[in-house]
C-alpha positions as CSV (number, residue, x, y, z in Angstrom):
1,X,-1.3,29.3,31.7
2,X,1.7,29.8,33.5
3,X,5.0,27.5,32.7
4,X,6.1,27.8,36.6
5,X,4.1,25.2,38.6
6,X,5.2,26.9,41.6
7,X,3.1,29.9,40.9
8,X,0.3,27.4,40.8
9,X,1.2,26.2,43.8
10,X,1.1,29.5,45.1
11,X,-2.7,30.1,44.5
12,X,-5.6,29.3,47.2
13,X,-6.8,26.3,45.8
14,X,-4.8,24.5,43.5
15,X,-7.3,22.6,41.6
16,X,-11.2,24.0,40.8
17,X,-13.8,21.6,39.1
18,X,-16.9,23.3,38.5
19,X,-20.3,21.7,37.0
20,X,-18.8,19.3,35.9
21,X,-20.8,16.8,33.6
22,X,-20.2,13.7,31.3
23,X,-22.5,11.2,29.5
24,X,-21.7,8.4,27.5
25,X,-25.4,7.9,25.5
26,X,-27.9,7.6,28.2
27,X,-25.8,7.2,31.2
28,X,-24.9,10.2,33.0
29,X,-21.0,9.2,34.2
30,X,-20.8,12.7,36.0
31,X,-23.6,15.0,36.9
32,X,-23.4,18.7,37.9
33,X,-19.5,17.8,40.0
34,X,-17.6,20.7,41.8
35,X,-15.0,20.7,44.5
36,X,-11.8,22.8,45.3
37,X,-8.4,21.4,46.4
38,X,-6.0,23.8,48.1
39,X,-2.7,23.7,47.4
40,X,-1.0,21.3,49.4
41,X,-3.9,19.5,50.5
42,X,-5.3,15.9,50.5
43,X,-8.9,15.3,48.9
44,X,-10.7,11.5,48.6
45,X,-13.5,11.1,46.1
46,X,-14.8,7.7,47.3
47,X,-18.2,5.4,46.3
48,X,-18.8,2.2,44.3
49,X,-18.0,1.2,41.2
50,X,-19.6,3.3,38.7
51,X,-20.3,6.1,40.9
52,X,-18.2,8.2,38.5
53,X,-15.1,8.8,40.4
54,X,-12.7,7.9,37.9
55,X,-14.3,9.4,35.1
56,X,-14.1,12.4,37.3
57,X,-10.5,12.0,37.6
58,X,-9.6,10.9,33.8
59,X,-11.4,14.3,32.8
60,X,-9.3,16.2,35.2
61,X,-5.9,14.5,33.9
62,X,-7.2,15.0,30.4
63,X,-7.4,11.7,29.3
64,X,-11.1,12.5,28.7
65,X,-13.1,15.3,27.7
66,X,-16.4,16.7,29.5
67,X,-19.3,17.5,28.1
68,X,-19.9,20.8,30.1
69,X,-18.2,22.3,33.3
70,X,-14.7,23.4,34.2
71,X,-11.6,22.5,35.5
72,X,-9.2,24.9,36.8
73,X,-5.5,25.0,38.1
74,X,-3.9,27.6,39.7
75,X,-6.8,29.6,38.7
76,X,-6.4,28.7,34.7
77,X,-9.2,26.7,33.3
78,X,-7.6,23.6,31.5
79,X,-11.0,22.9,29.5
80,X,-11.8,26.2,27.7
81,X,-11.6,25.5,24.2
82,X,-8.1,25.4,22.6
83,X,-6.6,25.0,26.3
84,X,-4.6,22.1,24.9
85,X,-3.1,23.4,21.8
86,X,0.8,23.4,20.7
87,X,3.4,21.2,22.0
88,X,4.6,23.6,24.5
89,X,1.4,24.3,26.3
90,X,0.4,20.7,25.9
91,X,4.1,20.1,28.2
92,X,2.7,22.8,30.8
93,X,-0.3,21.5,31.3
94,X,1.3,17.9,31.7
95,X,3.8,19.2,34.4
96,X,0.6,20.4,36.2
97,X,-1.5,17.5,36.9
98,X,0.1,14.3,36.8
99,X,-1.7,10.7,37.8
100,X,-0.8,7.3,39.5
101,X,-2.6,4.4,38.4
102,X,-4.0,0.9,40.4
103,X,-1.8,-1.1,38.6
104,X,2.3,-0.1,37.9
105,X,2.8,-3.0,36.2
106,X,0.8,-2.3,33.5
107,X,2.1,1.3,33.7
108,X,5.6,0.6,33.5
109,X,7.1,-0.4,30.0
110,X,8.8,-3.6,31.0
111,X,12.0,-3.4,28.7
112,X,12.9,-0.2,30.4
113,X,15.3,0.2,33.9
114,X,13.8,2.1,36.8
115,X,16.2,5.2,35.3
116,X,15.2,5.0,31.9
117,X,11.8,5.5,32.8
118,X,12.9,8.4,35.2
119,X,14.7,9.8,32.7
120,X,12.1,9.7,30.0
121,X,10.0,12.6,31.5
122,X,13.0,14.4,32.7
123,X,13.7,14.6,29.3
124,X,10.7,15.9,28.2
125,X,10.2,18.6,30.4
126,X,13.4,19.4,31.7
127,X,16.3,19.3,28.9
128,X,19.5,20.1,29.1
129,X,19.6,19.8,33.2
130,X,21.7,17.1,35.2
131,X,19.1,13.9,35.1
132,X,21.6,11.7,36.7
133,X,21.3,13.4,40.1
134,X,17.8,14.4,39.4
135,X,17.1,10.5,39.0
136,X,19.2,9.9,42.0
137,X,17.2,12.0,44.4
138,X,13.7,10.8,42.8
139,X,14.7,7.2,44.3
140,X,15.7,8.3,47.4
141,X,12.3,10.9,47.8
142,X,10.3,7.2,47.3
143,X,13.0,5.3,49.3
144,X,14.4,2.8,46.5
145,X,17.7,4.0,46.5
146,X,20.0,3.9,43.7
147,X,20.3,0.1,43.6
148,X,17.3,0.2,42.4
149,X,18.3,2.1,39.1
150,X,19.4,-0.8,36.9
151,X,16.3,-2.8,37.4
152,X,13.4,-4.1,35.3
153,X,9.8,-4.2,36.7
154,X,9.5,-7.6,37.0
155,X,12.6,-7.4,39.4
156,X,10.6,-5.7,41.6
157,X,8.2,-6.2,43.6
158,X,4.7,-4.6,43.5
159,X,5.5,-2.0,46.1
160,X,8.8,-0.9,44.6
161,X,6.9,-0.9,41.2
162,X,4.5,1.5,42.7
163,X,7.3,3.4,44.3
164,X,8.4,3.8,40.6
165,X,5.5,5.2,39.4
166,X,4.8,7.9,41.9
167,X,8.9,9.1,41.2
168,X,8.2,8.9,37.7
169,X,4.9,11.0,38.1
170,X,6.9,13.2,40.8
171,X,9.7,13.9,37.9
172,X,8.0,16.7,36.6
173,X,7.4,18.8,39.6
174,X,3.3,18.8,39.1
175,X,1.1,20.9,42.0
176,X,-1.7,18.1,41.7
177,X,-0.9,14.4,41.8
178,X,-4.2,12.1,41.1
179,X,-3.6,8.2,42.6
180,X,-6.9,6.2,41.0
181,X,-7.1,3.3,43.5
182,X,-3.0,3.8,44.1
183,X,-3.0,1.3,46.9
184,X,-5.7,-1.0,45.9
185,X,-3.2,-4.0,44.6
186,X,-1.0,-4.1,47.2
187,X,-0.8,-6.2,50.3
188,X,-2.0,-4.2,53.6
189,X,1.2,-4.0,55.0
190,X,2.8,-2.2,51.7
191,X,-0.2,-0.2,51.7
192,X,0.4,1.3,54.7
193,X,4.5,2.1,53.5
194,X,3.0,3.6,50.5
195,X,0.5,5.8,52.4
196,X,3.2,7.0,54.7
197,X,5.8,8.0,52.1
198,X,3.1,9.9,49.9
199,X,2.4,12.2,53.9
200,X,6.0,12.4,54.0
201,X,6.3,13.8,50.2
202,X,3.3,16.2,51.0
203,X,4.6,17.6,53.5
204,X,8.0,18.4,51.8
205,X,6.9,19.7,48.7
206,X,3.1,21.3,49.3
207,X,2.1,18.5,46.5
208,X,-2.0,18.8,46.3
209,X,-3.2,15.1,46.7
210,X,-6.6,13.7,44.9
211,X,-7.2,10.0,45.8
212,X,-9.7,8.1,43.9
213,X,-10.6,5.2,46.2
214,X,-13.9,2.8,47.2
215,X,-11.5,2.2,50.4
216,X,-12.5,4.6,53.4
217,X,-9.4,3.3,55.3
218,X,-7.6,5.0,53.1
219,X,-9.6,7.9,53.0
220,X,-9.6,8.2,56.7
221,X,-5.8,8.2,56.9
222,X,-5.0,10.5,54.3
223,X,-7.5,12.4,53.5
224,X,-8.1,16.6,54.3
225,X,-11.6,16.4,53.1
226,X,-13.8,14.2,51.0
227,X,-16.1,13.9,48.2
228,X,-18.7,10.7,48.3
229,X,-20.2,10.1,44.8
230,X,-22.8,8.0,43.6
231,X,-24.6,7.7,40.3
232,X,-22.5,10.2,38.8
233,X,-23.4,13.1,41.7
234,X,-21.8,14.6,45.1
235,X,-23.8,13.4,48.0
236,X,-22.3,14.5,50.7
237,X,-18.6,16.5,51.4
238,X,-16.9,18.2,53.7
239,X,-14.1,17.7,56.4
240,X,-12.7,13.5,56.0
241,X,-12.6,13.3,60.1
242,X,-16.5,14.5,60.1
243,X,-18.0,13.3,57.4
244,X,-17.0,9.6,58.8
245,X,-18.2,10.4,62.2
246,X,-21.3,11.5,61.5
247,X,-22.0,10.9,57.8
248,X,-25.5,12.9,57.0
249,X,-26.7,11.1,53.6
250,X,-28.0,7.4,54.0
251,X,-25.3,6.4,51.2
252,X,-22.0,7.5,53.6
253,X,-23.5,5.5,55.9
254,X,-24.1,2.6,53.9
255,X,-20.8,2.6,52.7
256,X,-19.3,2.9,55.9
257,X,-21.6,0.2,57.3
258,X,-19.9,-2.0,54.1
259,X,-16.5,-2.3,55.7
260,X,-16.5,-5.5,56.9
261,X,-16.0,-6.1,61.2
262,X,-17.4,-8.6,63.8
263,X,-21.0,-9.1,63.3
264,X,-21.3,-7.5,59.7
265,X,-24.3,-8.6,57.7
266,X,-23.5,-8.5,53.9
267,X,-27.5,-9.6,53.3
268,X,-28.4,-6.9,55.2
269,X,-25.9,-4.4,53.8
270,X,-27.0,-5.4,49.9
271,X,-30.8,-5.2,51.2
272,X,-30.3,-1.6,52.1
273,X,-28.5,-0.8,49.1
274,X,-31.6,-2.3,47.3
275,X,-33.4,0.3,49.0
276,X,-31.5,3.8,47.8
């Protein structure tokens, strides 16, 4: 596995999962799952809670493990066995894939300043390099500014917290940055801030996005292409703008027809849902 995450970068599609599968007794969390992410692009898994979207996710971060399947990045599979062995290749595969989570509160230790926490990971990966202006520029890539240093996270608001947690996870340069329902807490108008600045940091740095959301809105404005799960499986995929234009499996639709809007029918919506 390479230590250069900009070699990574450099390959076709950043991030491979192939057959990917994981049960827990019985239920079958994720069934048969493969997509491809090029580097530098934006991909959306969306469906309902318990499609198996975040499982997905938590297996590609390596928080979990999968029963069968592979993922790759840059090409180098990141669940053959041994793949995680030794405190140096352990680092490298950390720097590869990092991940934002729903809530940066809970995140975010809250004895520790905005640059402690930036300077934690920095740390890790990076030692012996200049972490002041390294934490410097990380609050001004996620627009906090330096003020914003000294600060605890109850000082801040939700927005700034989250801001926080994406320059944390942006510390260690990674090619693939997973945000499991990143925007889902905040306020629609923060949302929208938050959504903005992560185009803005794609665009400067070729960062490969995965967004694990229920919220097409999201999807819609962020997305490259998208994944809709249910049960565990891939119903449908392909281009974000098409697939929500003319969704061609009966669950797309339903979830699109679940947004609510004038003259939205919630019986009617859980009466088809009854009927998948």
């Amino acid at each position: 596995m390479p230590d250069d995450v900009d070699a990574v970068r450099d390959t076709e599609n950043v991030l491979e999962v192939k057959g990917l599968s994981r049960s827990y007794g019985p239920v079958r969390a994720v069934d048969d799952v493969s997509f491809a992410l090029p580097a530098g692009g934006s991909l959306g898994i969306v469906g309902e809670s318990g499609s198996g979207k975040t499982t997905t996710a938590r297996i590609i971060v390596g928080l979990e493990e999968a029963d069968g399947g592979e993922v790759l990045v840059g090409g180098r599979s990141r669940t053959a066995p041994g793949g995680g062995r030794g405190r140096a290749r352990r680092l490298a595969r950390a720097r590869e894939v990092q991940m934002v989570f729903q809530d940066p509160y809970l995140s975010l230790d809250p004895r520790t300043s905005v640059e402690a926490a930036l300077r934690e990971p920095l740390g890790l990966h990076f030692p012996g390099r200049d972490h002041g202006r390294r934490v410097r520029e990380l609050l001004d890539q996620v627009g906090l500014g330096t003020r914003a240093a000294d600060a605890l996270p109850r000082q801040l608001s939700g927005g700034q917290r989250q801001r926080v947690a994406i320059a944390r996870a942006l510390a260690v340069e990674p090619a693939v940055l997973v945000l499991d329902e990143a925007v889902a807490a905040l306020d629609v108008s923060v949302q929208a801030q938050i959504l903005n600045l992560l185009a803005d940091i794609r665009e400067q740095t070729r960062i490969g996005y995965l967004f694990i959301t229920h919220d097409l809105g999201v999807v819609r404005c962020v997305t490259d292409e998208i994944v809709v799960m249910r049960r565990g499986r891939i119903v449908e995929a392909g281009p974000t703008t098409e697939v929500l234009a003319a969704p061609g499996h009966a669950y797309t639709r339903l979830l699109l027809e679940s947004v609510p809007r004038p003259g939205w029918d919630p019986q009617a919506i859980a009466a088809a849902r009854r009927a998948l």
